[in-house]
N, C-alpha and C positions, 0 to 999 in steps of 0.2 A: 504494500500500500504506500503510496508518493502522499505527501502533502503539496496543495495547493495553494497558493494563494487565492484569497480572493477579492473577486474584480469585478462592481457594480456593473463596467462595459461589458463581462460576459454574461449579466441577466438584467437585462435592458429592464424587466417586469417591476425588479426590484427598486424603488426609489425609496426618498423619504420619507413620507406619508405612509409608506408599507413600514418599515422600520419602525419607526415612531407606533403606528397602532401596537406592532409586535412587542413593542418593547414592554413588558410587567408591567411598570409604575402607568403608563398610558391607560390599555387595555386594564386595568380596575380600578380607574375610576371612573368609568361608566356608571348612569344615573340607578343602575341594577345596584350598584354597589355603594353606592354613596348613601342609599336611604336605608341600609341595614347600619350604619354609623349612628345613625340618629335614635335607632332603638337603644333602650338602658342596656348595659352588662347583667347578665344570669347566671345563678349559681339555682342548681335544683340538688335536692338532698334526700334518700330515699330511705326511711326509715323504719323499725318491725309495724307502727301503726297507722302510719302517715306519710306523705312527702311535705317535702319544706321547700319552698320556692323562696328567692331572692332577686331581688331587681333596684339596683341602683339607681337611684334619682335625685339623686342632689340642686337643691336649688329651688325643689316644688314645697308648698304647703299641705296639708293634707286636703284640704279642701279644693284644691289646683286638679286632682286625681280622683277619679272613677275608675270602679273592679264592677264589673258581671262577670257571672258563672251561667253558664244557657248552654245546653247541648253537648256535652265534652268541652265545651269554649273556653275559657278564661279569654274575658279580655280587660285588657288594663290600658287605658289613658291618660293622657295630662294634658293642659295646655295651662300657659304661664304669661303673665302679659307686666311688663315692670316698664313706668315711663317714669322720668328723671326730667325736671325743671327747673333751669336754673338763669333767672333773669339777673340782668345787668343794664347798667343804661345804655352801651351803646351796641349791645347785642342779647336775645334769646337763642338757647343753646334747650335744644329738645337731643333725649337718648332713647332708644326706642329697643323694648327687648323682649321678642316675642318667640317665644318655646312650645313645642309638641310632642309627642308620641305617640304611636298607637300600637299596641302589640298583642296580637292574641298567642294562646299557645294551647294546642292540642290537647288535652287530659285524655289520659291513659282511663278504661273503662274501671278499673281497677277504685277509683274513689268513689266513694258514697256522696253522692252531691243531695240527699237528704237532711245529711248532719251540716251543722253550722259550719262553716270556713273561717277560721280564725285569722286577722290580717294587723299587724302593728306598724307602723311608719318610725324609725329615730334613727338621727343622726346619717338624713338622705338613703338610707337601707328603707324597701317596703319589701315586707316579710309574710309570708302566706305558711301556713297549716294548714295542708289539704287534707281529710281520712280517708284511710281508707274500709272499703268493706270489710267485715269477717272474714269470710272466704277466701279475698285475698291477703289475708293477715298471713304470715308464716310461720307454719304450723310446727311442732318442737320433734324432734327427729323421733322416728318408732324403729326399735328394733323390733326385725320379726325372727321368728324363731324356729328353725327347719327342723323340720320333724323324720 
């Protein structure tokens, strides 16, 4: 096997706009990619009675966020609206800061969406206690005994 050099003039196809799309950093961040940014960070936690979901949101009030549960659904949003006014005499200075999110996430059939859902908000952490049913609770090991 020889190496090559290579040489744009021997693939005329190639320019820089082909390159540039090619390259990582271009090709993600595409608008696909950009709006999974905007969703919080999740931590999900699977435990013998429950799962525990986590979702970062720094910066919201608790009243800024709405949680349904519909269907296997969880969805959780926010929007945020902070405006800053600060006059002078020889200018007004407006700052304008408008926040959102919206994220559903798929529940496993596995919870009991009968029982209450438990949900705390502190310190930008909003924290969920999902139950689970009995049946999918896990069960204590049986030995069986061969006869």
């Amino acid at each position: 096997m020889s190496l090559i050099n290579f040489s744009k003039k021997r693939f005329p196809w190639i320019n820089d706009n082909v390159s540039n799309w090619l390259d990582t950093n271009e090709f993600f961040s595409d608008d696909f990619f950009v709006k999974d940014r905007d969703l919080p960070a999740m931590n999900v936690k699977e435990h013998k009675d429950d799962f525990e979901i986590e979702l970062a949101v720094p910066g919201y009030s608790k009243e800024d966020i709405e949680v349904t549960m519909e269907d296997d659904m969880l969805h959780v949003c926010a929007k945020s609206k902070k405006e800053e006014v600060e006059e002078d005499e020889t200018y007004t200075r407006r700052e304008f800061n408008y926040r959102e999110f919206d994220r559903k996430l798929q529940l496993p059939n596995t919870i009991d969406q009968k029982k209450d859902v438990k949900a705390t908000y502190k310190n930008g952490i909003l924290k969920f206690k999902l139950p689970k049913k009995e049946e999918a609770k896990e069960l204590p090991k049986k030995i069986i005994q061969i006869g």
